[in-house]
C-alpha positions as CSV (number, residue, x, y, z in Angstrom):
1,X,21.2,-59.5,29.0
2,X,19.7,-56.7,30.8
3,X,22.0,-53.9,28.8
4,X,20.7,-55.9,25.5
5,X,16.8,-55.2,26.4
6,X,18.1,-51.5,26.9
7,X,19.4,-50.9,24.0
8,X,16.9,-52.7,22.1
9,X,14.2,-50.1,23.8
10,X,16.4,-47.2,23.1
11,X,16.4,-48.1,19.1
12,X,12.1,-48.9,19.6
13,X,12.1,-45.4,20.8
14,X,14.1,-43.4,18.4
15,X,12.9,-45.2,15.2
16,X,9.1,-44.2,17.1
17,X,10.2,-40.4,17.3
18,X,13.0,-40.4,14.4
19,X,11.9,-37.5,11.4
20,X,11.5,-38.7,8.0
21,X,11.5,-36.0,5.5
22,X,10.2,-36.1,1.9
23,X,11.7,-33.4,-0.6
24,X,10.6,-32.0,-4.2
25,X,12.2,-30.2,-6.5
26,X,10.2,-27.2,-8.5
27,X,10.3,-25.4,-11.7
28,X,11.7,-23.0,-12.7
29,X,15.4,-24.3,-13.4
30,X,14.8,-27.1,-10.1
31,X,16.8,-24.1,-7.9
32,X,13.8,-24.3,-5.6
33,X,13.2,-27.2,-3.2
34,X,10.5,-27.8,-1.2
35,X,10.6,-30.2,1.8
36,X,8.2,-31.6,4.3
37,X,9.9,-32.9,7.6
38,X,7.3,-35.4,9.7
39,X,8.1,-35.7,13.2
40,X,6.7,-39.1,14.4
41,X,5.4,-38.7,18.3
42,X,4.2,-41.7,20.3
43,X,0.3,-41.4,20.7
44,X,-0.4,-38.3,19.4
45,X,-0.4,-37.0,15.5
46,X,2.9,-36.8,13.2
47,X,4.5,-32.9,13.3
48,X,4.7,-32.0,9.7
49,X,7.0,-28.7,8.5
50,X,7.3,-27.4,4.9
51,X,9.9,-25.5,4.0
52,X,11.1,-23.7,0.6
53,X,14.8,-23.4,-0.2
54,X,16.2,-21.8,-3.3
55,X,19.9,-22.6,-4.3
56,X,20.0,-24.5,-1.0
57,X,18.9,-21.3,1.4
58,X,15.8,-21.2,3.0
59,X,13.2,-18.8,2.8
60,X,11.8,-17.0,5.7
61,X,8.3,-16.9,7.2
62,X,8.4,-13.5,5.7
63,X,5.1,-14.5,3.1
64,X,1.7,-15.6,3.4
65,X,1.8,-16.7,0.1
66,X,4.3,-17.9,-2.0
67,X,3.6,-18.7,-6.0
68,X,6.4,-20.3,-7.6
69,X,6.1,-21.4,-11.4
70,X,3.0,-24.0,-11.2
71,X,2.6,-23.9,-7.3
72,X,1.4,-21.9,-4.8
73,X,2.4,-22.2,-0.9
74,X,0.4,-20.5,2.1
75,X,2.3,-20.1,5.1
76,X,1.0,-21.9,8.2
77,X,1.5,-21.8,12.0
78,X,1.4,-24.5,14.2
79,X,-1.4,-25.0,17.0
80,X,-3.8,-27.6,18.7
81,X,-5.9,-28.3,15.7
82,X,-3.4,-27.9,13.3
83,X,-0.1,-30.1,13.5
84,X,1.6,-28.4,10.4
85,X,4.1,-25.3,10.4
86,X,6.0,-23.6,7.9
87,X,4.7,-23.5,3.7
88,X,2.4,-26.4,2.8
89,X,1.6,-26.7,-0.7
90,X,-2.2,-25.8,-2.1
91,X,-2.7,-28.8,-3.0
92,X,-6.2,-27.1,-4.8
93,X,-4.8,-24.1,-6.7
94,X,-4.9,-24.8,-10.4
95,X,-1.8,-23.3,-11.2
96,X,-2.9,-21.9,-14.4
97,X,0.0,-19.1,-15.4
98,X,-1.5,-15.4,-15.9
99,X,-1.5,-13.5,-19.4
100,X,1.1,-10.2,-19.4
101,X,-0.8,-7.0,-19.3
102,X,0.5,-3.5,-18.7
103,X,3.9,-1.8,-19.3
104,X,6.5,-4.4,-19.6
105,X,9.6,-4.4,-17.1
106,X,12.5,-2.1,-17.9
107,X,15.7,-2.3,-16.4
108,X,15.6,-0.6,-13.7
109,X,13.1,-3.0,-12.4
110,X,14.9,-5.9,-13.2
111,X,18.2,-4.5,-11.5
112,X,16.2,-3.8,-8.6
113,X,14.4,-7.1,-8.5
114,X,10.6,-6.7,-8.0
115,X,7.6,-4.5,-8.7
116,X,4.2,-4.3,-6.8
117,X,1.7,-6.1,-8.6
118,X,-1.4,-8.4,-8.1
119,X,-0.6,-12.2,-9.5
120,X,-2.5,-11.7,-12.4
121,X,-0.9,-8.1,-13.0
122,X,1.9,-9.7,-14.6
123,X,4.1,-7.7,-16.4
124,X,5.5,-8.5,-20.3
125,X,8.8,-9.2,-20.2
126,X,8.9,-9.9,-16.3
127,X,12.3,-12.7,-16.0
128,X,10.5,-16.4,-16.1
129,X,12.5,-16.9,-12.6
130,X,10.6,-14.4,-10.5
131,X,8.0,-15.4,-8.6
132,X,4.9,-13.7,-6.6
133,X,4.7,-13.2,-3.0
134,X,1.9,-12.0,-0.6
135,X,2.4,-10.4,3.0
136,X,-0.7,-8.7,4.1
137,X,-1.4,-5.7,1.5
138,X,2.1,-6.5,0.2
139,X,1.9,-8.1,-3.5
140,X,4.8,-8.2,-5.8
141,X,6.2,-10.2,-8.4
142,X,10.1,-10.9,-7.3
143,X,13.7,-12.3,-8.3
144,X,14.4,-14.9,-6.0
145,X,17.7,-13.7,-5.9
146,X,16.9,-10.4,-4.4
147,X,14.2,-12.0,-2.2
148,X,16.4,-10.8,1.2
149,X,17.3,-7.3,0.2
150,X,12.9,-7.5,-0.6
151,X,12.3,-8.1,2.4
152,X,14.4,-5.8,4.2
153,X,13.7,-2.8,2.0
154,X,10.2,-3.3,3.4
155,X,11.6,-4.1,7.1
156,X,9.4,-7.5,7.0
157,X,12.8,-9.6,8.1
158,X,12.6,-6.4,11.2
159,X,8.9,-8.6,11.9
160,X,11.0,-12.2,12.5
161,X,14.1,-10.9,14.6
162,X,13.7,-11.5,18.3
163,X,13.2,-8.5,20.3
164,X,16.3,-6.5,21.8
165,X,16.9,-7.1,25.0
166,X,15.7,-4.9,27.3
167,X,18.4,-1.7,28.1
168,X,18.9,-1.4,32.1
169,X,20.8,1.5,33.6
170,X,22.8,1.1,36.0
171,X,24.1,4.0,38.2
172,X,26.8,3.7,40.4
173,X,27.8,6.3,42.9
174,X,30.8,5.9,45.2
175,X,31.6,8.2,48.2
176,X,35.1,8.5,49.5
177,X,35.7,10.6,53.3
178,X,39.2,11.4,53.9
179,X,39.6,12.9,57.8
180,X,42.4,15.2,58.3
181,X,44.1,15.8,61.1
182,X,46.5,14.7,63.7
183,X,46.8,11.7,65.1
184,X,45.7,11.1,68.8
185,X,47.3,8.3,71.2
């Protein structure tokens, strides 16, 4: 009976702690997903994470702000007062799309997959699958599919990556005496 009450605990406690996770799909073309994973803690508040995938990969923390079709998504790290991580959607932003102005893309934009803009300096002609980013001064409308190659053309991926580790030297010097002679008895 005493192994029942065990297990019996042990299922109490992992449906108390288990995640539950709650995902959308966006516009344009539903490539993009977003999902928020709640972490249930006992006596304290739920962990909540937001994450954006598109075609099923995720995207790095490479953006402050990420506008995609109707939606916009600021970037958030976890602390004491704040028990969310990761992209939470603006629940506030009205999502209204902005007119074209200026010269419209060409092809070479298009083949390399972004140009620096403001979100309202949208381009005519910019691909309806692109969407605008935000990293400090960094604003550009972007293909999704080049979103990687992006962000390491302006080394923000360089910003995530863990630190080398540390290069020690190591010298090692070895002596060898040799005595010559005869041998004494």
């Amino acid at each position: 009976m005493r192994s029942h009450s065990k297990s019996v605990a042990v299922c109490i406690v992992c449906a108390l702690i288990a995640a539950c996770a709650t995902t959308t799909r966006l516009e344009p073309e539903e490539q993009w997903e977003y999902t928020v994973t709640e972490s249930q803690r006992i006596g304290r508040p739920a962990l909540k994470t937001g994450a954006l995938r598109f075609r099923e990969r995720q995207i790095s923390s490479y953006f402050s702000t990420v506008i995609i079709g109707s939606r916009r998504f600021e970037y958030v790290i976890r602390s004491d007062d704040e028990p969310f991580s990761g992209y939470r959607l603006d629940e506030e932003w009205n999502g209204d799309p902005p007119e074209p102005v200026g010269e419209s893309v060409g092809r070479t934009v298009r083949n390399r997959g972004w140009y620096f803009a403001d979100y309202d300096e949208l381009r005519p002609e910019t691909p309806g699958g692109w969407i605008w980013v935000r990293r400090e001064n960094l604003e550009a409308w972007v293909d999704p599919t080049a979103i990687e190659t992006f962000a390491e053309t302006h080394q923000l991926a360089a910003m995530h990556r863990p630190p080398p580790p540390p290069r020690s030297r190591v010298r090692v010097s070895v002596s060898v005496r040799q005595t010559f002679g005869t041998r004494r008895r």
